[in-house]
C-alpha positions in Angstrom: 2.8 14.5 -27.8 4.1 10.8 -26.7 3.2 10.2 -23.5 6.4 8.8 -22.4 8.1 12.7 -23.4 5.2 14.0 -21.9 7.8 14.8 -18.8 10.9 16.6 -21.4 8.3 18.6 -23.3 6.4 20.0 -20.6 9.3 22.5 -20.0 8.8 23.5 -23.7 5.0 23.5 -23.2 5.0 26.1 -19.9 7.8 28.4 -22.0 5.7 28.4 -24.6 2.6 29.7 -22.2 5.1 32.4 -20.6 6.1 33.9 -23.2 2.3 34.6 -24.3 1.0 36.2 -21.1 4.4 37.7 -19.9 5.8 41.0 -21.6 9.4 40.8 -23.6 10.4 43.2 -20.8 9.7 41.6 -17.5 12.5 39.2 -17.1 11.4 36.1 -15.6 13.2 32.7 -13.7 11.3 30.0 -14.2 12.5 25.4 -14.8 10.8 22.7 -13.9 13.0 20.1 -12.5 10.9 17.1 -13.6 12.4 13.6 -13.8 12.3 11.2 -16.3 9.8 9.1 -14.8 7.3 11.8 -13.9 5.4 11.5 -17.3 2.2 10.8 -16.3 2.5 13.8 -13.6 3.3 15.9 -16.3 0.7 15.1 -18.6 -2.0 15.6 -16.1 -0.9 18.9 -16.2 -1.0 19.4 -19.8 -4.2 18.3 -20.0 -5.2 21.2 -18.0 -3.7 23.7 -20.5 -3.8 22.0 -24.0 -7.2 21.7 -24.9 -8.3 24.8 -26.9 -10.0 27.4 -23.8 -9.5 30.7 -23.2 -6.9 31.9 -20.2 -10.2 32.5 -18.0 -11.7 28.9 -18.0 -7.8 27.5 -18.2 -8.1 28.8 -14.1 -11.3 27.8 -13.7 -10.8 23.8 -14.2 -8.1 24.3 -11.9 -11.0 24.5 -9.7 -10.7 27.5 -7.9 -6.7 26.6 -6.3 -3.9 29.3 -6.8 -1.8 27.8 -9.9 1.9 28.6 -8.4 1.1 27.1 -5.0 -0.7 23.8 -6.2 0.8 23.2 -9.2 4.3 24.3 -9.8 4.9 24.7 -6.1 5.8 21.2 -6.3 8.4 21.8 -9.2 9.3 25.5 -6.9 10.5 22.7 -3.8 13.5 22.0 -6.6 14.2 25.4 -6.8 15.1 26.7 -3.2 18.2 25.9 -1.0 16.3 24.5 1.6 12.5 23.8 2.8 12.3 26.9 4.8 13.7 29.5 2.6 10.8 28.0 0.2 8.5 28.0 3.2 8.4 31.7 3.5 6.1 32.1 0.4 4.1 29.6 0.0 1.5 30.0 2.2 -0.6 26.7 2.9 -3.1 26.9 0.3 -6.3 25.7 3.1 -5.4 29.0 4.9 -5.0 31.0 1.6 -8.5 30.1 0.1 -10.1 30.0 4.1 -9.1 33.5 4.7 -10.1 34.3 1.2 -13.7 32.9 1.7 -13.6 34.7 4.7 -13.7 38.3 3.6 -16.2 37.6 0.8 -18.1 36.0 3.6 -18.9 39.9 4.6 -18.1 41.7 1.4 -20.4 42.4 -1.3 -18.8 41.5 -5.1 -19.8 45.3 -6.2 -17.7 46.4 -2.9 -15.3 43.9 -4.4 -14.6 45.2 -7.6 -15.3 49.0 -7.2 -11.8 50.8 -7.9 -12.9 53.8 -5.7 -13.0 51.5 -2.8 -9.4 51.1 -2.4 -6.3 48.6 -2.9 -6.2 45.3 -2.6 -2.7 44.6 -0.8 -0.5 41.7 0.0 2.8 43.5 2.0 5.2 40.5 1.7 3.5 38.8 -1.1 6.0 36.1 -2.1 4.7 34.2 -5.0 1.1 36.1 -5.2 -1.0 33.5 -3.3 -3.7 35.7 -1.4 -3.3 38.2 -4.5 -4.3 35.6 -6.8 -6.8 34.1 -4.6 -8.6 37.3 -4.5 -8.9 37.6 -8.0 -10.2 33.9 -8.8 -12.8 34.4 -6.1 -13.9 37.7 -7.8 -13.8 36.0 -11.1 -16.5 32.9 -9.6 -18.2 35.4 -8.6 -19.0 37.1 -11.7 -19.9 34.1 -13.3 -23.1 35.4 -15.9 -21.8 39.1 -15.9 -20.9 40.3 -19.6 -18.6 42.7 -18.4 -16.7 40.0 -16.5 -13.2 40.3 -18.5 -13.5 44.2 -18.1 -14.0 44.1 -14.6 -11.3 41.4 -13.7 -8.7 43.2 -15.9 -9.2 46.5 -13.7 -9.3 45.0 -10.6 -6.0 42.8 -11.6 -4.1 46.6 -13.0 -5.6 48.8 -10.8 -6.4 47.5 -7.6 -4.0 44.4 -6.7 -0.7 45.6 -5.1 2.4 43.2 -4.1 5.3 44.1 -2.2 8.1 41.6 -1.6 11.9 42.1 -0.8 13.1 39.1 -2.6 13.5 39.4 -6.2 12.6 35.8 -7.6 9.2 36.1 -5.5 8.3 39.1 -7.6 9.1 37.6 -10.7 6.9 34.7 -10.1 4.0 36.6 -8.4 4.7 38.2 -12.0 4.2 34.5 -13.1 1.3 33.8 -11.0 -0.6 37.0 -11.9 -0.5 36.3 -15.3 -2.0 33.7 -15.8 -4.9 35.4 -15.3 -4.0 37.2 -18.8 -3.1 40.3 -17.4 0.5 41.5 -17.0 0.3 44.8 -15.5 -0.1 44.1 -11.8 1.2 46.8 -9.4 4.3 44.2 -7.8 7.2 46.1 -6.4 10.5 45.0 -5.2 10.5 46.6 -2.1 10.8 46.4 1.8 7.5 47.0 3.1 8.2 48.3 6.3 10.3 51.4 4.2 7.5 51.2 1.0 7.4 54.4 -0.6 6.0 53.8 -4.6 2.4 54.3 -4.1 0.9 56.3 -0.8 -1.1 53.5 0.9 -2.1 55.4 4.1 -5.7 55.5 4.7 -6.4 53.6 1.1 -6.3 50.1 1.7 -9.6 48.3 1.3 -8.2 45.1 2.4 -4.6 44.0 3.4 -4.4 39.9 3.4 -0.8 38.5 4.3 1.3 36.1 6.0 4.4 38.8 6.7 8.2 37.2 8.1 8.3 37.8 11.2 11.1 37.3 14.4 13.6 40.5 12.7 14.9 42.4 14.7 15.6 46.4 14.2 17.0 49.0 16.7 15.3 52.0 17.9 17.1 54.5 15.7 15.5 52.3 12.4 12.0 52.2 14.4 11.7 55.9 15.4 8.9 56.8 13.1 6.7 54.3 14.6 4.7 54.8 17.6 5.7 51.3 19.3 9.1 52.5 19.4 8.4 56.1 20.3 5.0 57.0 21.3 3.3 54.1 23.3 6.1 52.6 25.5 7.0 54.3 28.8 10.8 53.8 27.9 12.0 53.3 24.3 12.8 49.7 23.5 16.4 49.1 22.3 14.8 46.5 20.0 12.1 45.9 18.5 10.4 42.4 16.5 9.2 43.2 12.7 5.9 41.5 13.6 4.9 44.4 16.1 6.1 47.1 13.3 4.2 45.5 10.2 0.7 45.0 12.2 1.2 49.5 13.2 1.9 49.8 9.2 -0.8 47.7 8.4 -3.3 49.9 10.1 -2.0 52.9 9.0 -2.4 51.9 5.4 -5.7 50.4 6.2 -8.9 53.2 4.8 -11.8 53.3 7.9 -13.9 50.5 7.1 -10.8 48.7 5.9 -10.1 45.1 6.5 -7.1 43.2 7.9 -6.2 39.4 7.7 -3.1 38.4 8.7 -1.3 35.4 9.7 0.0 36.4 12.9 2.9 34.7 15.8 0.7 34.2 19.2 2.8 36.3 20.5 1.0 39.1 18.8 -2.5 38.5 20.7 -1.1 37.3 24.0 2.6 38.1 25.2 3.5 40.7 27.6 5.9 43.5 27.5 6.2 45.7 23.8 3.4 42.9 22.1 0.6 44.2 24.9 1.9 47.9 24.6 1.1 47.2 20.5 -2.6 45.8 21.5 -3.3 49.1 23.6 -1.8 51.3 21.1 -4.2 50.3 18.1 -7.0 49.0 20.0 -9.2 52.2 20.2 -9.1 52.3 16.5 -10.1 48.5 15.4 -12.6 45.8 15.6 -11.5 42.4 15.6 -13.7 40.1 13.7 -12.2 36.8 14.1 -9.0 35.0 15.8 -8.6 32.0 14.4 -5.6 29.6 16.4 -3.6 27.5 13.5 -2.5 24.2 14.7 1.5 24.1 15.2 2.0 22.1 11.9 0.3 24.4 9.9 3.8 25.7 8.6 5.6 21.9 9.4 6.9 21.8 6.1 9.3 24.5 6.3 10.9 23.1 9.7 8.7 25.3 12.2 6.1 24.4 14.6 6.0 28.1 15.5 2.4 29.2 17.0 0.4 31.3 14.7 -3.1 32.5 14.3 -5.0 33.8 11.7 -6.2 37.4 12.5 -9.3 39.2 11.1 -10.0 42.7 11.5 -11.8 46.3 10.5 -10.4 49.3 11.0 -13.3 51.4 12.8 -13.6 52.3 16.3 -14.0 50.3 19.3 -17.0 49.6 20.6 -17.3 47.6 23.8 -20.6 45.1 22.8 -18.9 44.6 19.4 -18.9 40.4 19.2 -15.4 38.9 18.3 -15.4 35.3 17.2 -12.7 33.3 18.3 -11.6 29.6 17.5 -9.3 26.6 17.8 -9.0 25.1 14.4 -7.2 21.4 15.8 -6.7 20.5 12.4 -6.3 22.0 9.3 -6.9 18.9 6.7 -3.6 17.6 6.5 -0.6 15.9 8.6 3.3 16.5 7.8 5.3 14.1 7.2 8.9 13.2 6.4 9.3 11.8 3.0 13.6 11.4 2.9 15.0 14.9 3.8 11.6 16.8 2.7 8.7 16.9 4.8 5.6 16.9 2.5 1.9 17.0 3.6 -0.4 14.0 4.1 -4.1 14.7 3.2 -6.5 13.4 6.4 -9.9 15.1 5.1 -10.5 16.4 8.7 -10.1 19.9 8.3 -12.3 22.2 10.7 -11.5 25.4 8.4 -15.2 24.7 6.6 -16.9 24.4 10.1 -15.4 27.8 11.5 -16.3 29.5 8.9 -20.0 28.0 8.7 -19.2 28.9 12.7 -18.8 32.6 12.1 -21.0 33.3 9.0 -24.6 31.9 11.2 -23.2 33.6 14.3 -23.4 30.0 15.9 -20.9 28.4 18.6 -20.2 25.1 17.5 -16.5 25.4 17.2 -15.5 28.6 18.4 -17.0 31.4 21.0 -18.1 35.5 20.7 -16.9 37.0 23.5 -17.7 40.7 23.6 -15.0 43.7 23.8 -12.2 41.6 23.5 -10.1 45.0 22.6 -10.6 45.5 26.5 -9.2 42.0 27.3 -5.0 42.3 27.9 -5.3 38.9 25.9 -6.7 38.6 22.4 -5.8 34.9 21.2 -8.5 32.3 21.0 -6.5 29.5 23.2 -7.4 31.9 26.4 -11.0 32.4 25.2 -12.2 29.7 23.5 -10.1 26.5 25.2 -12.9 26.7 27.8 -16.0 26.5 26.4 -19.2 28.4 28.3 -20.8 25.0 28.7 -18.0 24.2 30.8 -17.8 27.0 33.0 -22.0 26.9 33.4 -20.9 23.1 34.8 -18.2 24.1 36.8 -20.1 26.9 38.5 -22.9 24.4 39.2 -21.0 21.2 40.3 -19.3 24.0 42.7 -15.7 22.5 41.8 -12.7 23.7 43.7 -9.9 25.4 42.4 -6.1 24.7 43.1 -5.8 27.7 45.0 -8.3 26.2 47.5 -6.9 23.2 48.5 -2.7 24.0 47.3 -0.2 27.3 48.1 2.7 28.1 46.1 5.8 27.6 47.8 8.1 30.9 48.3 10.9 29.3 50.0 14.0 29.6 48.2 18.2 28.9 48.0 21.3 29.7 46.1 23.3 26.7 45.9 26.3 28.7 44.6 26.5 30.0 48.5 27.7 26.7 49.6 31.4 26.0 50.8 33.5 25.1 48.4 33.6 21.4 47.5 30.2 21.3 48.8 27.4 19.4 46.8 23.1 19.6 46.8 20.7 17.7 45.6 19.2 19.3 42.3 15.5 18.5 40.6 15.3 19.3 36.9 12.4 18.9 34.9 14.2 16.2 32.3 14.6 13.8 36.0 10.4 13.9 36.3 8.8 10.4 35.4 5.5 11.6 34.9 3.8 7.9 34.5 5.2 7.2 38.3 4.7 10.9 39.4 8.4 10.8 41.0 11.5 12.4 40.1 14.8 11.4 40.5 17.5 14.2 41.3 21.0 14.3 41.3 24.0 15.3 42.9 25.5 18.8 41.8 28.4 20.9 42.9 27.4 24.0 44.6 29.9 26.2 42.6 28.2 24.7 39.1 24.7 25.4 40.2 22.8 26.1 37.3 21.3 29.7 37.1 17.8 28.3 37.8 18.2 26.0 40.8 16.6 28.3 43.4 13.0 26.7 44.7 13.5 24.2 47.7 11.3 21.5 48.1 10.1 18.9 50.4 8.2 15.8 51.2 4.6 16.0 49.8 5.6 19.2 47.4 4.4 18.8 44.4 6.2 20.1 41.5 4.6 20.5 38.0 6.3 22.5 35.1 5.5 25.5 33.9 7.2 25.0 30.3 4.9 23.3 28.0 2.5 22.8 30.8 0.6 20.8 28.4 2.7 17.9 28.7 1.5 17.4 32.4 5.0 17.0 33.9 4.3 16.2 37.1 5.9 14.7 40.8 5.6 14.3 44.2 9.0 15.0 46.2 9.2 12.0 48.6 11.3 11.8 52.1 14.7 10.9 50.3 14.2 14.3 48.7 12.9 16.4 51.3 15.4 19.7 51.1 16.1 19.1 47.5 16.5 22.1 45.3 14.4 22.5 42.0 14.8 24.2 38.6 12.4 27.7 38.3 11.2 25.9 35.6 8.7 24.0 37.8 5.6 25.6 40.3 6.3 24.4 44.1 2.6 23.7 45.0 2.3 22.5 49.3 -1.3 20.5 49.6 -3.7 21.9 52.3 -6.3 19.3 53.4 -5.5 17.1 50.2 -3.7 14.4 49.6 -0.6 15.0 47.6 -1.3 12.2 45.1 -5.1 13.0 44.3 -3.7 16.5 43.3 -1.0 15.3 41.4 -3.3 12.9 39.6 -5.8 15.5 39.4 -3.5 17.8 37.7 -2.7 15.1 35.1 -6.7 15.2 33.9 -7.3 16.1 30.6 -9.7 18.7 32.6 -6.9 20.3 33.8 -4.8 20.2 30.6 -7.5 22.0 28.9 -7.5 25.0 31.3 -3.8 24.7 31.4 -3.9 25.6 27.1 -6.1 28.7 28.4 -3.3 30.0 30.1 0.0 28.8 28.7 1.6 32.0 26.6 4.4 31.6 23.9 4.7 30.6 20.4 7.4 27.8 20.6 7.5 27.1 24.0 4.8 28.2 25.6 4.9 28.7 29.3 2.1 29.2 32.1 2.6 31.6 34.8 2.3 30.1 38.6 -0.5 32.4 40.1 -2.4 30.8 36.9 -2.0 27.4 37.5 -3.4 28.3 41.3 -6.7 29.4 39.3 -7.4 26.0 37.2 -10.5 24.2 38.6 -10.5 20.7 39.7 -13.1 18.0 38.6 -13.7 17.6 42.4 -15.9 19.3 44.8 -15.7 20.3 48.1 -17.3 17.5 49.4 -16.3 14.9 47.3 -12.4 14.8 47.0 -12.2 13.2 50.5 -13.1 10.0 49.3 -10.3 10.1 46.9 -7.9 10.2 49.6 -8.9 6.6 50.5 -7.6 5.1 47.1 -4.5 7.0 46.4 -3.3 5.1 50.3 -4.4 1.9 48.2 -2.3 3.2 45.4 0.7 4.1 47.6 0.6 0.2 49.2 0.1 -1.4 46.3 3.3 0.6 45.1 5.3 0.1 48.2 4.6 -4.2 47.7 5.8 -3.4 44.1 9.1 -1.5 45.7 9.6 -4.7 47.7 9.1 -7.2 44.7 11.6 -5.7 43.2 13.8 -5.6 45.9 13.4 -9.1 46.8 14.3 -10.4 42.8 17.3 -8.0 43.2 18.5 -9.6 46.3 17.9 -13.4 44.9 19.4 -12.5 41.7 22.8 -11.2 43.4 22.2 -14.7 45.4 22.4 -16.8 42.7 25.4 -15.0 41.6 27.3 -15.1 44.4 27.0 -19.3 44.7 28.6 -19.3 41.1 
């Protein structure tokens, strides 16, 4: 082939390859979309394929990545309407092959591969990622074994099972699969939440997915499951696919059997139906491992959505069972915006190898065990592994305060809308904070167009911090001109007690504090932190040392008052000048 056609024929070349592995009868939809210029692209590709090698070591040059996800995901992009729709199914392959090396972290290769042991089952499989994953790692694994092909082609037939709503994903997890050499994977067009083909109830060995979440179904459509009928006091009215899938999951699950899932935080740590969810299957599993994903782990569809990887075993709880549970900061690539796509950027700083060196020794390098974390009303790893042990040891022997000891919330509140008519007030909202000067600057507001959430008054020395996205450390002190001012609901009214107002505020600025703040803020997009909380964050100070602190915030506030008149005097000269022209 001429190099400079190496980009036309390659669509020939991966037609040709189909049609070998993929039966007459299973219809397929499959183009690359390759430009002109993409020759030498292409022919690194066929130089994967064109040498003369069986379908087996084909994969294994690829080096152990799935095919569809590192390969012709990037021709897939050209496929799909949009990023996200593509998003949906293409997992991020550092999180397919970490949750992969996971399991076999634990799991014996005769476990692996013995059919009486139970399915291997991807719910919402899209294009076959963890599916195809399992069966490269199985395949490695066998390496030396003369019953290798025999093996694989059972396990691929007899044990895999795919379920996926959307037609095209089935047809290429159809794709994917075979290219293993083996066309008879169980992959059903179905809705898993209503999957009826195959009875998976007490027979799954292992269930590995990354399910849609954020539906919504009523009551009626939810009444077979015990989140809508059996747990909750009251019956919801509606109720989020997230909370159904993880109930179906562990009904499908066989004891012994093992879950991983990519999960919303709100899974392991929001209140309401989510914590009714963690009560209601809690006696009956044992979580290995909560793993936090940072927010730009799914960047590349258009969401920053919170998510966590969760690892469990369906057996009973048992109170001094260790949980592992860690903050992976960074996953081993940044997302960026390349023209209307955002595409990842390889930094080669992942933390995925060191949490999973982390759980297999037992150690606590990156993460912590905590012990009967079923017992826990939270189970994500922000609110247990933020704040390391080390650091509470320190805090408990440096005897630092908390903010409860020197600060009270504020109660005192006001509806605006009871003004007289034509009457105005003095509103606070967190976008008029200036966090660098820790002042605000309100506004004047109609009474009668009071927004819904001005209702906390404040007044001079109140310090107001928000309680949306605490992390940013959006922060004030109300001074005299705003003493009586009325504040969003958004923000926690704290009133000093034997501290200066400035050392707190600057205290509560600390990247000390913001850690602890993490620990506590809830929510997967915008994650807030509730007030009587924030009143339970230590300080860095001690009692007897946060006097002295006093003494240079008065330095800071004359040093800003001089600045105050600077200013004023250059705006009074200035208007001078003018004035003489």
């Amino acid at each position: 082939m001429q190099k400079d056609k190496s980009a036309k024929e390659l669509k020939k070349f991966v037609d040709l390859r189909l049609n070998e592995v993929v039966k007459n009868s299973q219809e397929y939809i499959f183009a690359l979309n390759l430009k002109e210029s993409e020759n030498q692209f292409a022919q690194e590709i066929i130089s994967i394929f064109e040498n003369k090698l069986s379908i087996k070591e084909k994969i294994a040059q690829v080096a152990g990545t799935d095919i569809l996800n590192d390969i012709f995901g990037k021709f897939l992009a050209d496929s799909f309407v949009d990023e996200k729709q593509l998003g949906q199914y293409l997992t991020p392959q550092e999180i397919v092959s970490f949750a992969t090396n996971l399991y076999f972290s634990e799991t014996d290769i005769c476990e692996a591969v013995d059919e009486k042991n139970g399915y291997i089952v991807d719910p919402s499989c899209g294009v076959g990622s963890f599916l195809a994953a399992y069966v490269d790692k199985v395949y490695k694994l066998l390496e030396g074994n003369d019953e290798r092909e025999t093996i694989l082609k059972a396990i691929v037939e007899n044990k895999i099972v795919g379920i996926d709503k959307s037609e095209r994903m089935i047809k290429l997890a159809l794709i994917n699969m075979s290219m293993f050499g083996y066309s008879n994977t169980k992959l059903f067009l179905h809705n898993a939440l209503d999957f009826s083909n195959i009875d998976l109830e007490n027979k799954a060995s292992l269930i590995v997915t990354n399910p849609p979440f954020g539906a919504e179904f009523s009551a009626k459509e939810a009444e077979k499951y015990c989140i809508a009928s059996v747990w909750p006091n009251k019956k919801p009215a509606r109720i989020n696919s997230e909370l159904l899938f993880i109930e179906q999951y562990i009904k499908w699950l066989k004891p012994g059997g093992t879950l991983i899932c990519i999960v919303p935080d709100s899974i392991l740590n929001n209140k309401g139906l989510y914590e009714i969810l963690r009560k209601g299957i809690s006696s009956e599993i044992s979580i290995q491992a909560v793993i936090s994903l940072p927010s730009n782990t799914f960047a590349t569809t258009g969401t920053e959505t919170k998510t966590s990887l969760l690892y469990l075993k369906k057996e009973p709880y048992d109170k001094t069972h260790q949980s592992y549970l860690a903050i992976c900061e960074n996953n081993g690539y940044d997302v960026v915006s390349a023209g209307a796509h955002k595409t990842k950027k390889y930094n080669g700083c992942s933390d995925l190898q060191e949490i999973l060196d982390d759980y297999i020794n037992k150690t606590e390098n990156k993460g912590q065990w905590i012990a009967g974390l079923n017992g826990f009303d939270r189970w994500d790893a922000a609110y247990h592994a933020t704040v390391s042990k080390k650091m509470m040891e320190k805090i408990v022997q440096k005897g630092l305060i908390q903010i409860k000891h020197v600060a009270e919330l504020s109660t005192e509140r006001f509806n605006p809308k009871r003004l007289r008519e034509g009457e105005y007030f003095d509103y606070i909202e967190i976008s008029d904070v200036d966090s660098n000067q820790l002042r605000t600057y309100g506004k004047k507001v109609l009474g009668s167009e009071a927004p819904s959430r001005a209702r906390k008054v404040v007044h001079k020395d109140d310090i107001i911090i928000s309680t949306v996205r605490p992390e940013r450390g959006i922060v004030a002190v109300v001074d005299e001109d705003q003493d009586g001012s009325v504040c969003t609901t958004g923000f926690a009214v704290l009133r000093p007690k034997g501290m200066d107002s400035m050392v707190l505020a600057l205290t509560l600025q600390s990247d000390f504090v913001i850690r602890q703040i993490k620990k506590y803020a809830m929510g997967i997009s915008y994650p807030v932190i509730d007030e009587k909380d924030i009143m339970e964050i230590h300080l860095p100070l001690s009692k007897t040392d946060y006097s002295k602190y006093n003494n240079l915030t008065h330095r800071i506030k004359q040093l800003e008052s001089e600045l105050n008149s600077l200013r004023c005097e250059f705006k009074k000269s200035i208007s001078l000048e003018m004035l003489e022209i």
